[in-house]
mmCIF file as Biopython writes it, N, C-alpha, C and O atoms, coordinates in Angstrom:
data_model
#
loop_
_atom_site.group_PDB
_atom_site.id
_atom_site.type_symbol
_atom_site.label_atom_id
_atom_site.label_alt_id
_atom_site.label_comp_id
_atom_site.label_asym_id
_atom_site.label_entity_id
_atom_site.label_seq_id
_atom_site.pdbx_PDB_ins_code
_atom_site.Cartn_x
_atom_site.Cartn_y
_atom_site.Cartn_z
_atom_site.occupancy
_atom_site.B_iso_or_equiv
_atom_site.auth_seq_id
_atom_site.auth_asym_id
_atom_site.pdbx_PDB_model_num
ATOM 1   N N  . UNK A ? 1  ? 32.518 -39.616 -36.095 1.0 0.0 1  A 1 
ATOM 2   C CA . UNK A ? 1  ? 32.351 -39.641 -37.517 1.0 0.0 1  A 1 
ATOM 3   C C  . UNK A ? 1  ? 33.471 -38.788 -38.119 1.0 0.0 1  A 1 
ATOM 4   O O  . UNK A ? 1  ? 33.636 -37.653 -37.670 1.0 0.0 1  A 1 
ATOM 5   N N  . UNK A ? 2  ? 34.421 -39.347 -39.311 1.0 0.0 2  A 1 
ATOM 6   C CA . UNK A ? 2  ? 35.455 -38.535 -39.867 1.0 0.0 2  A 1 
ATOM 7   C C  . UNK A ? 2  ? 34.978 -38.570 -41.100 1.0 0.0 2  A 1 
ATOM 8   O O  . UNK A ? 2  ? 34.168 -39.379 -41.552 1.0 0.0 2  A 1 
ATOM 9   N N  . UNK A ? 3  ? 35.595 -37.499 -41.749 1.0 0.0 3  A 1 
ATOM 10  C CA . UNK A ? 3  ? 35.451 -37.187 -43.307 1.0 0.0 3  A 1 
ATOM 11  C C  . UNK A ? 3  ? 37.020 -36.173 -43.985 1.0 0.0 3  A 1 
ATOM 12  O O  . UNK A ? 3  ? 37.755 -35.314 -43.499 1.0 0.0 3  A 1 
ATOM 13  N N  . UNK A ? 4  ? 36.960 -36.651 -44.878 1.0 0.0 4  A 1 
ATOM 14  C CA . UNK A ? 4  ? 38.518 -35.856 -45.322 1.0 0.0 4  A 1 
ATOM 15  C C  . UNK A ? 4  ? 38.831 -34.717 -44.982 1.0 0.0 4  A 1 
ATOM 16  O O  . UNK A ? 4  ? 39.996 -34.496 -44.654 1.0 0.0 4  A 1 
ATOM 17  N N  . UNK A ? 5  ? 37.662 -33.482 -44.973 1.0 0.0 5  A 1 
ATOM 18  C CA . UNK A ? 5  ? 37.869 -31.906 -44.275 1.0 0.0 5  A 1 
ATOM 19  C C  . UNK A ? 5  ? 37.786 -32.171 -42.922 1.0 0.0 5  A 1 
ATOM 20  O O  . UNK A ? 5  ? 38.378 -31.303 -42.281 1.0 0.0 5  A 1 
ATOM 21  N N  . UNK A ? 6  ? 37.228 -33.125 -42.158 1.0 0.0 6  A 1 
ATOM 22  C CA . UNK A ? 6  ? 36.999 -32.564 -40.337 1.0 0.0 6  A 1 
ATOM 23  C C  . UNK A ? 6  ? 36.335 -33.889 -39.924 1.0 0.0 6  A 1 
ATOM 24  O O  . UNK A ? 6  ? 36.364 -34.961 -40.529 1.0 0.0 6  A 1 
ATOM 25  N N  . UNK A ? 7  ? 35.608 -33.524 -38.526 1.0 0.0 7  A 1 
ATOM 26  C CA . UNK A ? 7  ? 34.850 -34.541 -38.640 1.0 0.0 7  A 1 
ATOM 27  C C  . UNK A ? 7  ? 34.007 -34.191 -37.136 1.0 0.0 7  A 1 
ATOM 28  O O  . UNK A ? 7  ? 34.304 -33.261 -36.385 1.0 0.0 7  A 1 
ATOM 29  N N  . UNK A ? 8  ? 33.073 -35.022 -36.951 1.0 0.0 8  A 1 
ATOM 30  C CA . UNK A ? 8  ? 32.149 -34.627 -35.905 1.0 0.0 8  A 1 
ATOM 31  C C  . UNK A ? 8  ? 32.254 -35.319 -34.370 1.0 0.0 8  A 1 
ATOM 32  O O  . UNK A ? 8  ? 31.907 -36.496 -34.273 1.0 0.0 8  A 1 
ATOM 33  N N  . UNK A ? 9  ? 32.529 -34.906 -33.674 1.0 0.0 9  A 1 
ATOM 34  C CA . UNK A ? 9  ? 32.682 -35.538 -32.213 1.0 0.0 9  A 1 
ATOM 35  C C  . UNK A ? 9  ? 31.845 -35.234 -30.779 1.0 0.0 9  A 1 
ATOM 36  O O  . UNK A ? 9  ? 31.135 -34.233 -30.685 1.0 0.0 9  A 1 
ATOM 37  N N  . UNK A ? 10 ? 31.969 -36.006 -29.890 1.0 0.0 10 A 1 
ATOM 38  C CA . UNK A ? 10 ? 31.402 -35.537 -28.479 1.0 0.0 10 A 1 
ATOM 39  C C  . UNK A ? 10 ? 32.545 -35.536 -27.592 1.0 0.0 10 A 1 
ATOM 40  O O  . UNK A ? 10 ? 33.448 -36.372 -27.563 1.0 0.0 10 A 1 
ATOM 41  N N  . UNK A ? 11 ? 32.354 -34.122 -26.602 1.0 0.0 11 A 1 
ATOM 42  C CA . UNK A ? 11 ? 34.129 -33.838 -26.000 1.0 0.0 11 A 1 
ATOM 43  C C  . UNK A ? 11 ? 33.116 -33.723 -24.477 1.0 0.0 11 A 1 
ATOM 44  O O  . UNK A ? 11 ? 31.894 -33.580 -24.510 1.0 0.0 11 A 1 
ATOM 45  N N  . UNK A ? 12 ? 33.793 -33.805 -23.427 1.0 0.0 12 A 1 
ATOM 46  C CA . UNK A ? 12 ? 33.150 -33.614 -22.687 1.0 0.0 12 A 1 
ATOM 47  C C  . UNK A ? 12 ? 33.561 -32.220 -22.272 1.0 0.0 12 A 1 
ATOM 48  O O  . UNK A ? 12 ? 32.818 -31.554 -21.550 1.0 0.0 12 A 1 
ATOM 49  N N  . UNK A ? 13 ? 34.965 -31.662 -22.795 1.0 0.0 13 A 1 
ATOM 50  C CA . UNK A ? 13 ? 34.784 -30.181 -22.614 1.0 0.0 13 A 1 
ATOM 51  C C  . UNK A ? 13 ? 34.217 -29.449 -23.542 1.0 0.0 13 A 1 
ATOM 52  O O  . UNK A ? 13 ? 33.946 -29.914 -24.649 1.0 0.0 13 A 1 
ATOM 53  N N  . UNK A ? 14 ? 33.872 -27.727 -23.060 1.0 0.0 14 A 1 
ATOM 54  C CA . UNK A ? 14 ? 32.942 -26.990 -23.587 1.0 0.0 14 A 1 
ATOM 55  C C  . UNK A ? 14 ? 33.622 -26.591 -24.520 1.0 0.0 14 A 1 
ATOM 56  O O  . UNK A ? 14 ? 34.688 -26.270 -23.995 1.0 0.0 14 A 1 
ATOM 57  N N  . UNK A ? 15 ? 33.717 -26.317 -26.078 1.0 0.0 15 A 1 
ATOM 58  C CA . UNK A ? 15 ? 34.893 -25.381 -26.478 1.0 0.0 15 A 1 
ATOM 59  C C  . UNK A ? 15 ? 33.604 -24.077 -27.645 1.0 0.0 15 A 1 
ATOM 60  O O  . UNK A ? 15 ? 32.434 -24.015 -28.022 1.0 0.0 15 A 1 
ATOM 61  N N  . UNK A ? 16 ? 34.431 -23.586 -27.703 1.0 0.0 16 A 1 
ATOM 62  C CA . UNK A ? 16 ? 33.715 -22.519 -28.519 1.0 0.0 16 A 1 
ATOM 63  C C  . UNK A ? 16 ? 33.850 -22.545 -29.948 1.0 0.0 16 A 1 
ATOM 64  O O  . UNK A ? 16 ? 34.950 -22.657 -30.489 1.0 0.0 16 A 1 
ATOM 65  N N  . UNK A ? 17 ? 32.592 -22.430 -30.680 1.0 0.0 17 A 1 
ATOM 66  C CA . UNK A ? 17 ? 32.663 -22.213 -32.397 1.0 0.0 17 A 1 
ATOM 67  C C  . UNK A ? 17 ? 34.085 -21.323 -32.424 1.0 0.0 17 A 1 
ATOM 68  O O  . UNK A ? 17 ? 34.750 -20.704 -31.593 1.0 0.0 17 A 1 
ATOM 69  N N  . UNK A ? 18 ? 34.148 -21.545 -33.517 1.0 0.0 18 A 1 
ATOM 70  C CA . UNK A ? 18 ? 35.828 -20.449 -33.857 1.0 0.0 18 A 1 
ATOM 71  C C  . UNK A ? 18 ? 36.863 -20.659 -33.073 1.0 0.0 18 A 1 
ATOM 72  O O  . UNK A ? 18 ? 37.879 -19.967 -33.128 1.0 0.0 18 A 1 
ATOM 73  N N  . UNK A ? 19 ? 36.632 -22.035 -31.944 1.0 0.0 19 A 1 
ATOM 74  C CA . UNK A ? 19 ? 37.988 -21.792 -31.619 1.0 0.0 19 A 1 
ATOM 75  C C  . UNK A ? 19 ? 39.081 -23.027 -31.966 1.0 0.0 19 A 1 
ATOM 76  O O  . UNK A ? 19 ? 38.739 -24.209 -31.932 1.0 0.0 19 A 1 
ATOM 77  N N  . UNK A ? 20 ? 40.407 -22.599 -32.295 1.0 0.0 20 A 1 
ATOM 78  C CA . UNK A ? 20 ? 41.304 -22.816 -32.706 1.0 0.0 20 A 1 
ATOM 79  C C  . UNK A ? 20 ? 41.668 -24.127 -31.740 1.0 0.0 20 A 1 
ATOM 80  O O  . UNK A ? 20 ? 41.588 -24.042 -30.514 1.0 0.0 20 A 1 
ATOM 81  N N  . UNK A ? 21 ? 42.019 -25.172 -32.325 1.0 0.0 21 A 1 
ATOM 82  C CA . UNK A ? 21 ? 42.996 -26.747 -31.685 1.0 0.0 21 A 1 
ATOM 83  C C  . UNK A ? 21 ? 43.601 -26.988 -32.814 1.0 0.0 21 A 1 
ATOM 84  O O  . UNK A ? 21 ? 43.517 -26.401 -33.892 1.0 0.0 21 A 1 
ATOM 85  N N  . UNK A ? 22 ? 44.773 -28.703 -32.204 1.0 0.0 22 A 1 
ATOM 86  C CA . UNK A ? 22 ? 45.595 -29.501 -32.634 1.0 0.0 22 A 1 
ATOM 87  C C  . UNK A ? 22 ? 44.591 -30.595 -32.241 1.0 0.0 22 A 1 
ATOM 88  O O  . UNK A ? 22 ? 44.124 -30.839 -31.129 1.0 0.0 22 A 1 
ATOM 89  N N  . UNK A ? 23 ? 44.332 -31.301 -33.630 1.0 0.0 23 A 1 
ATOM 90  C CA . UNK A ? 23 ? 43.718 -33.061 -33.635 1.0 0.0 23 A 1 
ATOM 91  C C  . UNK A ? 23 ? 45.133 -33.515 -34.108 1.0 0.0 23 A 1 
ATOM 92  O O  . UNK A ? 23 ? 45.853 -33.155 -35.040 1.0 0.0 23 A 1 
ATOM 93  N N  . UNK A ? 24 ? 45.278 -34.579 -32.969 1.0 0.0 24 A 1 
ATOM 94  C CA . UNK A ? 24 ? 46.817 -35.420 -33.509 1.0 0.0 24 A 1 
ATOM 95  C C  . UNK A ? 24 ? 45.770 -37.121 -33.432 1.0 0.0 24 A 1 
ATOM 96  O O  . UNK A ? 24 ? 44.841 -37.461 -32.698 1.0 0.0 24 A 1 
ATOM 97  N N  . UNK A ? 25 ? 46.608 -37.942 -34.737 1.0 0.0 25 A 1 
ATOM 98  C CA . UNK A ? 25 ? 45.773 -39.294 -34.553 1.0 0.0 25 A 1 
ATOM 99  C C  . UNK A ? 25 ? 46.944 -40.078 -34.029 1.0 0.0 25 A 1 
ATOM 100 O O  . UNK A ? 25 ? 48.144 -40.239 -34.254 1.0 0.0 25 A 1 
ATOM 101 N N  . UNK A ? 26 ? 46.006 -40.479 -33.225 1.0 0.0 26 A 1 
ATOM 102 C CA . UNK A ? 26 ? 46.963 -41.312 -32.501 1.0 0.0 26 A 1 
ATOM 103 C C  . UNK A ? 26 ? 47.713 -42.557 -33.072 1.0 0.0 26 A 1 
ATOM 104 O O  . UNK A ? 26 ? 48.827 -42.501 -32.551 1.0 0.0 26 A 1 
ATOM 105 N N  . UNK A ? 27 ? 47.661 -43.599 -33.843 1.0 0.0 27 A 1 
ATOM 106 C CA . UNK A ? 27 ? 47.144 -44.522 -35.004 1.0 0.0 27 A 1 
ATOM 107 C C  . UNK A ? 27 ? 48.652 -43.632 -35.610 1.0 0.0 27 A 1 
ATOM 108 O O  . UNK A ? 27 ? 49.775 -44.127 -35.516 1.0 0.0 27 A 1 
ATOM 109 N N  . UNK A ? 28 ? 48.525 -43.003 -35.890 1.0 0.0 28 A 1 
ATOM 110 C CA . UNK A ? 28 ? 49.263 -42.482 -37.511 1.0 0.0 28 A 1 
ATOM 111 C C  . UNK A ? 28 ? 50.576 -41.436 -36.567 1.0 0.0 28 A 1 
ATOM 112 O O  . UNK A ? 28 ? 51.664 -41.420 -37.142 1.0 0.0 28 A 1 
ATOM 113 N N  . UNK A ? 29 ? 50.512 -40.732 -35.407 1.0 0.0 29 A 1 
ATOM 114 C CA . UNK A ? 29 ? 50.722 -39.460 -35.087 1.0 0.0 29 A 1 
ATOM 115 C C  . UNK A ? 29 ? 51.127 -38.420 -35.808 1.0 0.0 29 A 1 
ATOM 116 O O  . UNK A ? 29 ? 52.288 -38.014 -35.748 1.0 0.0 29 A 1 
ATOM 117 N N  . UNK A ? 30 ? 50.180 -37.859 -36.593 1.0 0.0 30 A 1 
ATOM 118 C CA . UNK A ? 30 ? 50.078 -36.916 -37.619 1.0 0.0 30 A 1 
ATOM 119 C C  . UNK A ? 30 ? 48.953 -36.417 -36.700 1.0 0.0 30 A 1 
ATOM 120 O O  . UNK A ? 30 ? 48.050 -36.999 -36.099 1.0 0.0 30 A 1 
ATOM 121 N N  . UNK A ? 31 ? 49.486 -34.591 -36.850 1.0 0.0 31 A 1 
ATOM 122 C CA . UNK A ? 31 ? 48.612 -33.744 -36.490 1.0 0.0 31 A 1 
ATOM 123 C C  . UNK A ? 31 ? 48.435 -32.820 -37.392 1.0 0.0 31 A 1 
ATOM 124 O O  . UNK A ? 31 ? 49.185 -32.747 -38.366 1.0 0.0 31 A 1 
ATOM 125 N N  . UNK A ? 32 ? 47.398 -31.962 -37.197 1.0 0.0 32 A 1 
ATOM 126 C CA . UNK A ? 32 ? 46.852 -31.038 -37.993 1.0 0.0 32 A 1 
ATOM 127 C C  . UNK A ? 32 ? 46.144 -30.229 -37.203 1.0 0.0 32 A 1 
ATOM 128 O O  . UNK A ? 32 ? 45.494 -30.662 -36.252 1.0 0.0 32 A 1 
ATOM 129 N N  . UNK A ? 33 ? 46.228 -28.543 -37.636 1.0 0.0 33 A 1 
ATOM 130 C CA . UNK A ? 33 ? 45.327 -27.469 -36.988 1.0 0.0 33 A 1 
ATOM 131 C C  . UNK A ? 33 ? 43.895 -27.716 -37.760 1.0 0.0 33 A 1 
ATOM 132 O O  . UNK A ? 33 ? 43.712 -28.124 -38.907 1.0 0.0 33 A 1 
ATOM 133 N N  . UNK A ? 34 ? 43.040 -27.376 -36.861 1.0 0.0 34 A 1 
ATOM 134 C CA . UNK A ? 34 ? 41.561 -27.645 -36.809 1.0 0.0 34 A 1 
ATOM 135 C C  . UNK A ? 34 ? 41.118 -26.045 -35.920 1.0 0.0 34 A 1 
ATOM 136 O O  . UNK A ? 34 ? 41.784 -25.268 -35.235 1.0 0.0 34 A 1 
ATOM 137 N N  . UNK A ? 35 ? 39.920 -26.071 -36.281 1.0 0.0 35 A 1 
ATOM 138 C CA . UNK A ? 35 ? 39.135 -25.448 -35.707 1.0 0.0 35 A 1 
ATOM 139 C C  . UNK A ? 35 ? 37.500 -25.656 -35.547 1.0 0.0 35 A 1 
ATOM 140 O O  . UNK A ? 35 ? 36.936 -26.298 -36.433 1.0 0.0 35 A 1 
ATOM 141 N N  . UNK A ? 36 ? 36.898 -25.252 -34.694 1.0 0.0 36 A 1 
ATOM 142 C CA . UNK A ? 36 ? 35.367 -25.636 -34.337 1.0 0.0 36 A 1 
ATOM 143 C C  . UNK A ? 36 ? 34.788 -24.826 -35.240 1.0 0.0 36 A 1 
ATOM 144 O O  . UNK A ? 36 ? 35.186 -23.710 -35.573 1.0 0.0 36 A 1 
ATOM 145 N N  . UNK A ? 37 ? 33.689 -25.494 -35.694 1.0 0.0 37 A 1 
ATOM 146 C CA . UNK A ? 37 ? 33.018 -24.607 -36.969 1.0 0.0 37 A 1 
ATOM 147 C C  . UNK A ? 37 ? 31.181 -24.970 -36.477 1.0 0.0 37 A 1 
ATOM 148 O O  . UNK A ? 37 ? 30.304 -24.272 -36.985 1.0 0.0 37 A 1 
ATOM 149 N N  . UNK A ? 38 ? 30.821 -26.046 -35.523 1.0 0.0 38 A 1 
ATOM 150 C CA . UNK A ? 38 ? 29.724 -26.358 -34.942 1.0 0.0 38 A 1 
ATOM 151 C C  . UNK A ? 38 ? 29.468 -26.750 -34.042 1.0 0.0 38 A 1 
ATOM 152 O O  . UNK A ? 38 ? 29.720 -27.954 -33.987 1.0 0.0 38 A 1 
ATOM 153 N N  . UNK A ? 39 ? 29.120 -26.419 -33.328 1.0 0.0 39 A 1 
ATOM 154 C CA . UNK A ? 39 ? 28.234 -26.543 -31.782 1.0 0.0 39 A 1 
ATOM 155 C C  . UNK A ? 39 ? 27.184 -27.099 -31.578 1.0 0.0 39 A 1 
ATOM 156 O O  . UNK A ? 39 ? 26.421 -26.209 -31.202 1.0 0.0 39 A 1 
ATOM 157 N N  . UNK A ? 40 ? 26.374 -28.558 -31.601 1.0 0.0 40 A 1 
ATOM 158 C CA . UNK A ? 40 ? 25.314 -28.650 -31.442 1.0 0.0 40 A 1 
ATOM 159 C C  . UNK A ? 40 ? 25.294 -28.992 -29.868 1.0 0.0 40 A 1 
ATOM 160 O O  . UNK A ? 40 ? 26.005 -28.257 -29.183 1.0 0.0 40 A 1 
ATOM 161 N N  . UNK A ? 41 ? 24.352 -30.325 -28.985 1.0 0.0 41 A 1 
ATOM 162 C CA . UNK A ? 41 ? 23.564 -30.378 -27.993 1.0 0.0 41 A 1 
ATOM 163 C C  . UNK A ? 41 ? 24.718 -30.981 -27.359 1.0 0.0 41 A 1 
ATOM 164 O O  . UNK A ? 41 ? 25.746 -31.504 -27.790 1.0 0.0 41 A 1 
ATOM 165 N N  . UNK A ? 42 ? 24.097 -30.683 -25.854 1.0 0.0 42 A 1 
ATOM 166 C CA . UNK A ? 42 ? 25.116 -31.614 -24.710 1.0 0.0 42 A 1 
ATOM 167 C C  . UNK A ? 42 ? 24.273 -32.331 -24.340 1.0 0.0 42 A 1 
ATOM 168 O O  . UNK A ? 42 ? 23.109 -32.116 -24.005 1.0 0.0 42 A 1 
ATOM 169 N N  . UNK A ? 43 ? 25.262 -33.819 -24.435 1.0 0.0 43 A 1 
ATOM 170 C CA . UNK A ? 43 ? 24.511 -34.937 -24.073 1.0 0.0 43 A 1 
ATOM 171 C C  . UNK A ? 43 ? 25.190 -35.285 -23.296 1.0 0.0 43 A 1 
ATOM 172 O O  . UNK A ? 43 ? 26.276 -34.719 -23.171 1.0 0.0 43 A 1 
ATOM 173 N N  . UNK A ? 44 ? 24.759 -36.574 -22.287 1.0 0.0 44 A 1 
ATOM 174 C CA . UNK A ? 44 ? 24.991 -36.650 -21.191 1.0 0.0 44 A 1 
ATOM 175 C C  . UNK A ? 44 ? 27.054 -37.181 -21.284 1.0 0.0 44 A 1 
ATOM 176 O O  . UNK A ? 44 ? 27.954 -36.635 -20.645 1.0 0.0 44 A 1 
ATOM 177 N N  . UNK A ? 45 ? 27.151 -37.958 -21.946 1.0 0.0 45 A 1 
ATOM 178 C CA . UNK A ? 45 ? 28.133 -37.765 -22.602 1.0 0.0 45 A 1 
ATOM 179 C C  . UNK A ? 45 ? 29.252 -36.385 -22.379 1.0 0.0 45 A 1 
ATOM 180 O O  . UNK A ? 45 ? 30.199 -36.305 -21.598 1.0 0.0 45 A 1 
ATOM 181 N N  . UNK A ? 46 ? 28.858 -35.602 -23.149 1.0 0.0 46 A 1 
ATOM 182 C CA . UNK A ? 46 ? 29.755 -34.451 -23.425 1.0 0.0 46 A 1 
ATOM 183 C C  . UNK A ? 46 ? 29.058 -33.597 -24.845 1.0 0.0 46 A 1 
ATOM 184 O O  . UNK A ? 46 ? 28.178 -34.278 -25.372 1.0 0.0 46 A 1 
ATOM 185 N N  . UNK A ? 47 ? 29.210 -32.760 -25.271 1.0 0.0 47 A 1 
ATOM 186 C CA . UNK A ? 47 ? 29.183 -31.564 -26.414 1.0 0.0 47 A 1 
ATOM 187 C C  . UNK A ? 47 ? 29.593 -32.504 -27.645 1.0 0.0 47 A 1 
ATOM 188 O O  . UNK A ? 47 ? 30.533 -33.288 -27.772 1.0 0.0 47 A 1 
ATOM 189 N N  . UNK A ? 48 ? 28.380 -32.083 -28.648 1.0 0.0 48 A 1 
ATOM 190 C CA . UNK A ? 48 ? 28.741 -32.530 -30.025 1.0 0.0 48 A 1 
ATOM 191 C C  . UNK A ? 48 ? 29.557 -31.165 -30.777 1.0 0.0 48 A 1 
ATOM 192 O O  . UNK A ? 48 ? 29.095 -30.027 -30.860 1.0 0.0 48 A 1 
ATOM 193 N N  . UNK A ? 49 ? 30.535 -31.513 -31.151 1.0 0.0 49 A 1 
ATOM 194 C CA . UNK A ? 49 ? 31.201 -30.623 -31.820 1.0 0.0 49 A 1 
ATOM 195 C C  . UNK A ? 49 ? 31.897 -30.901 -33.451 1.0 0.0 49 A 1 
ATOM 196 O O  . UNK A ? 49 ? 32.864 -31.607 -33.737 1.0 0.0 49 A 1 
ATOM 197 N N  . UNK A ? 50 ? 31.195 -30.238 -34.181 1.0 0.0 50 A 1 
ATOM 198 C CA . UNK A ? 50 ? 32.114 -30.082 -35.390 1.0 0.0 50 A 1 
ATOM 199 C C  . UNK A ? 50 ? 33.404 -29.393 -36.050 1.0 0.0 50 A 1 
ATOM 200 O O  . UNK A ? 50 ? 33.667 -28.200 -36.200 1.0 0.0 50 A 1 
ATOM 201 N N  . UNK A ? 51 ? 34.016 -30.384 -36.342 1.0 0.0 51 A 1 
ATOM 202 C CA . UNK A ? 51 ? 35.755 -29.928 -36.316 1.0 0.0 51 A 1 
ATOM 203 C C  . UNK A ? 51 ? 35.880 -29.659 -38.252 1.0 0.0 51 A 1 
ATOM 204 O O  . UNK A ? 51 ? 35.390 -30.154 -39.268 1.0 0.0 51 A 1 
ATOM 205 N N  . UNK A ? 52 ? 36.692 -28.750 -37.944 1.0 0.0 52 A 1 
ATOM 206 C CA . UNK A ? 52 ? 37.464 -28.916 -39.514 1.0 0.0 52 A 1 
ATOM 207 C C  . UNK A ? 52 ? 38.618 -28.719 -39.299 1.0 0.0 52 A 1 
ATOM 208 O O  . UNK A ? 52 ? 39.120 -27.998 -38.437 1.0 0.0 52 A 1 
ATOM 209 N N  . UNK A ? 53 ? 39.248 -29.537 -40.306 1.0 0.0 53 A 1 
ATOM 210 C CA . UNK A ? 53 ? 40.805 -29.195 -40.438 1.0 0.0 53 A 1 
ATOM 211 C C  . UNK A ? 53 ? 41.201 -28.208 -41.566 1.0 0.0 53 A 1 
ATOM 212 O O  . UNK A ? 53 ? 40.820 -28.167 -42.736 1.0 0.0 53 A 1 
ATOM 213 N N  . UNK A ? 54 ? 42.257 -27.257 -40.743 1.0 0.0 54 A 1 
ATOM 214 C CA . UNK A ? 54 ? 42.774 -26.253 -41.747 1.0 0.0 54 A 1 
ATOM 215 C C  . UNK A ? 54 ? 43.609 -26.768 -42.678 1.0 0.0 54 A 1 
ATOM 216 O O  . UNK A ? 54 ? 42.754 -26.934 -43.548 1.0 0.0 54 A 1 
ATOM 217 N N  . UNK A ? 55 ? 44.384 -27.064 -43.064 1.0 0.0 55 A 1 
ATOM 218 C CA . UNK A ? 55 ? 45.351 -28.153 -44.017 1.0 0.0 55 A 1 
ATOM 219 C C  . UNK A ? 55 ? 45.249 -29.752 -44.257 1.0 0.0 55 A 1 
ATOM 220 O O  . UNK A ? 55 ? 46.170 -30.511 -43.956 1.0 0.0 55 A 1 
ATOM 221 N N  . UNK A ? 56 ? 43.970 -30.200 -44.860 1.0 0.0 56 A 1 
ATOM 222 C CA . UNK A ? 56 ? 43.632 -31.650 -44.973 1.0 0.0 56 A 1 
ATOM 223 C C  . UNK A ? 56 ? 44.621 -32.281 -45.610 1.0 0.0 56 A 1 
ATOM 224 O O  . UNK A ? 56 ? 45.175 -32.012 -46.675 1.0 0.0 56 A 1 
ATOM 225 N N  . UNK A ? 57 ? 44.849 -33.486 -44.549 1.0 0.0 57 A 1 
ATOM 226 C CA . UNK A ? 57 ? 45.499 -34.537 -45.715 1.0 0.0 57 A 1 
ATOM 227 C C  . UNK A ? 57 ? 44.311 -35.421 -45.958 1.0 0.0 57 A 1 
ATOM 228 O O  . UNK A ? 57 ? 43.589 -35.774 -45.026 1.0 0.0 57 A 1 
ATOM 229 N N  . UNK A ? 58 ? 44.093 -35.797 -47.244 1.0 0.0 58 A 1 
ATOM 230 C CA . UNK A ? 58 ? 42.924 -36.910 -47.260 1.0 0.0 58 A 1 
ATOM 231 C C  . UNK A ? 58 ? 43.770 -38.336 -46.745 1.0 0.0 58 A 1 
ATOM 232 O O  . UNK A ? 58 ? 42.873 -38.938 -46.155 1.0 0.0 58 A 1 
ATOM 233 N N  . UNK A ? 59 ? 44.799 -39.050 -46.666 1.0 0.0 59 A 1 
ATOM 234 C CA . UNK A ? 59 ? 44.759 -39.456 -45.709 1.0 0.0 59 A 1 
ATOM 235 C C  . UNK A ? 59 ? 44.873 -39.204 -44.297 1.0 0.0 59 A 1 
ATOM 236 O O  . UNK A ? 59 ? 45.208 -40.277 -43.796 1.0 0.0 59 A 1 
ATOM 237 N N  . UNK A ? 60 ? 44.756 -38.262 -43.337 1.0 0.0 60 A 1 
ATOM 238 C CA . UNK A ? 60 ? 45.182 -38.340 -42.143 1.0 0.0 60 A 1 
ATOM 239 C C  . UNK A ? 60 ? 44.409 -38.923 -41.264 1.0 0.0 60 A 1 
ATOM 240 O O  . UNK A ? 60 ? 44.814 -38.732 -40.117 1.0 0.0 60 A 1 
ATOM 241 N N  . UNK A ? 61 ? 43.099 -39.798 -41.364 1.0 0.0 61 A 1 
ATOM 242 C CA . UNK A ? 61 ? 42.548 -40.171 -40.675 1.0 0.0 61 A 1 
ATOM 243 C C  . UNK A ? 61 ? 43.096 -41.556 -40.755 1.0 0.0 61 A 1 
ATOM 244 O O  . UNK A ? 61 ? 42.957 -42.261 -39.755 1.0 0.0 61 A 1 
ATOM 245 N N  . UNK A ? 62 ? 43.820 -42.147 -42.013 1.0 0.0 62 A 1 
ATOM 246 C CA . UNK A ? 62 ? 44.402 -43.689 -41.761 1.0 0.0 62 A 1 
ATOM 247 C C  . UNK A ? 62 ? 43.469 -44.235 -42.680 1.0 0.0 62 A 1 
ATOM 248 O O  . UNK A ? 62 ? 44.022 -45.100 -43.360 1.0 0.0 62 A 1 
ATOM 249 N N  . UNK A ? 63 ? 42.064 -44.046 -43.023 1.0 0.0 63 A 1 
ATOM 250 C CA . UNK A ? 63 ? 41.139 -44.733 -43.345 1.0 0.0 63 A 1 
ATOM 251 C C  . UNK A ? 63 ? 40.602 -44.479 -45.077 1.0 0.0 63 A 1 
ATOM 252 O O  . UNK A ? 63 ? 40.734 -43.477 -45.780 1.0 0.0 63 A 1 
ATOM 253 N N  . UNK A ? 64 ? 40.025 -45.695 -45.363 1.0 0.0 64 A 1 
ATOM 254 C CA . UNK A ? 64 ? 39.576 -45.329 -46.488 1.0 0.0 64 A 1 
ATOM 255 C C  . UNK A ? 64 ? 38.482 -44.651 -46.783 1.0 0.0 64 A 1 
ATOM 256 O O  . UNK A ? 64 ? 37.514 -45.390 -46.604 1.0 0.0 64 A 1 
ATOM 257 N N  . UNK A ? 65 ? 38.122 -43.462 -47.197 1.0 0.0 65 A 1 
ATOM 258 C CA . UNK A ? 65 ? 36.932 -42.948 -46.746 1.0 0.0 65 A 1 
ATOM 259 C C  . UNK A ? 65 ? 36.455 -42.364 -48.512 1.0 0.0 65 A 1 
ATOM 260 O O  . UNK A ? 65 ? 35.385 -41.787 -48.703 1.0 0.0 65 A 1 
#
């Protein structure tokens, strides 16, 4: 799920609230610093994690949202 500030994912690695990444889209290759701002459940899958981006472009996801 994306939204213009961040967006919500399942990773199968563990990462920690507060910690600091690069989301690059692949589609566009535009990147942007992000950081984890939520941690919910591990599913069999991998970790739901909520991302935000520090410098939004409202387009960088490509999409009309």
């Amino acid at each position: 799920m994306v939204g213009p500030y961040g967006c919500l994912v399942v990773l199968r690695q563990n990462l920690d609230v507060e910690q600091a990444l690069r989301i690059v889209n692949l589609a566009t290759h535009e990147s942007n610093s992000a950081v984890i701002v939520w941690k919910g459940n591990e599913r069999p899958e991998g970790w739901e994690l909520g991302i935000e981006l520090i410098h939004p472009a409202m387009d960088f996801w490509g999409l009309e949202l």
